[in-house]
Every structure is written in C-alpha cells, then in structure tokens.
N, C-alpha and C positions, 0 to 999 in steps of 0.2 A: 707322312702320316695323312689318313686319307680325312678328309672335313667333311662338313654337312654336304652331303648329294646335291639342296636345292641351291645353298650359297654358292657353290664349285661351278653349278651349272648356269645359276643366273651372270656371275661373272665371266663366263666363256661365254653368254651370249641364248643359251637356251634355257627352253624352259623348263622347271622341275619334270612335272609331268612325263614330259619325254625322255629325261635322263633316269626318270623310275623308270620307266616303260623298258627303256633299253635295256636294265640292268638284268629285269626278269625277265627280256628275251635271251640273256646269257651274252650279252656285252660284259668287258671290261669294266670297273670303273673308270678308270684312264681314259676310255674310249668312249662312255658314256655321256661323261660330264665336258668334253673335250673336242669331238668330231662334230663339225657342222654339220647343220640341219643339211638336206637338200633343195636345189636350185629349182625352182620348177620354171616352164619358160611362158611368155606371155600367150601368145597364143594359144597352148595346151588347156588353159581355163577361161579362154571364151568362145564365145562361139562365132562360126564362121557367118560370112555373110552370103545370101543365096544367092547365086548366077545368075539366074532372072531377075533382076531391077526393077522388072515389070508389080511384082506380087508382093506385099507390105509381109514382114515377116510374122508380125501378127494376125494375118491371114495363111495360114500354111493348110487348114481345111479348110474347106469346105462350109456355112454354115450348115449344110444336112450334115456330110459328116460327123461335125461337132454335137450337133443334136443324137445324131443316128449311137456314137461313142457314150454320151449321158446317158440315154436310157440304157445302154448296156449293162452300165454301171450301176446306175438306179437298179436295173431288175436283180441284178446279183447281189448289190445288196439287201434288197425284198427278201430276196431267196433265203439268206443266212440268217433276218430278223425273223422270218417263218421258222426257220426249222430252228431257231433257240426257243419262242416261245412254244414249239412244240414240246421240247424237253422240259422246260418250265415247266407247261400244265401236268408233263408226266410225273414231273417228281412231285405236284402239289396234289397228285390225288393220290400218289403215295403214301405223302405224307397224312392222307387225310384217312386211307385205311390205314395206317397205323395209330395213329389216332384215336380212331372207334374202337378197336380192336383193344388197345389199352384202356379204355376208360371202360368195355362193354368188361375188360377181366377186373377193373376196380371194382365193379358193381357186385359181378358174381364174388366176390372177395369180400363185399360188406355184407350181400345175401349170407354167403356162408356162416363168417362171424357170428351173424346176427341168429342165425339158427342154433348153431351150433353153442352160443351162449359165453 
C-alpha cells in the first residue's frame, strides 16, 4: 500500500519536494520516493583557481574595465527607466483626455436635463 509521498520519502533520505517533483515528471512512485538523489562531485561547484599566481582573483578586470562594464549597465538601465516613463506619461494624458471628455459629456447631460425640464 502506497503511504504519504513526504513520510516515504523523508525516510529514504530525500526530500518531499523532489519526490512530488518526480512523480509529476512521470516517475514511479517506487522510484520517486526510493532512488537517490544524485552525486555531484566537488570540483564541478567550485571554481577553479587561475594559472597566473601572479593576479588576485578578485582583480580579474581591469579597474576601467569594471568602470567601463557599470556605466554600460547604468546606461541600459536609463534607457528602459526612460522609455517606461514614456509610456506612463502616455497612458496619463490618456487618461486625462478621457477624463475631460467624460465629464465635458456629464455637463452637456445636465445642460440638457436642465433645458429640457
């Protein structure tokens, strides 16, 4: 009989998460709650060290580089704050001829009314 997914799986060692995960990849249950995680090996998640001894890895540019790399970034982001507050202003004078346009037809609507008795 099959148990809870997260009990099955905390007992084999992994975590709920991934034995749901698994299940709605179209694993097994058996397989799910069951198959070790994978090995990763130590090396593969860190990083290496540079061949030149000579240059502090914390120096890998340049300081222009690193300057030269910010303002790239600065201007591109300028660039995208610009053209959102362009669309802003556009939709706010939208909104603002709609606006007049509604309240100029409330007006003619109490004109009327009011003529008309």
């Amino acid at each position: 009989m099959k148990q809870n997914i997260s009990k099955a799986a905390k007992a084999n060692g992994i975590s709920a998460s991934l034995a749901h995960n698994r299940i709605k990849m179209g694993w097994s249950y058996e397989d799910a709650v069951s198959r070790p995680t994978r090995k990763y090996k130590q090396a593969a998640n860190t990083l290496t060290k540079p061949k030149n001894k000579q240059h502090d890895t914390s120096e890998r540019f340049s300081q222009k580089a690193q300057l030269k790399l910010f303002a790239d970034g600065h201007a591109a982001r300028q660039a995208q704050l610009d053209m959102f507050d362009a669309q802003t202003s556009k939709r706010r004078d939208w909104a603002s001829v709609a606006l007049v346009a509604s309240v100029a037809g409330l007006i003619a609507y109490v004109i009327y009314a009011s003529v008309t008795g």
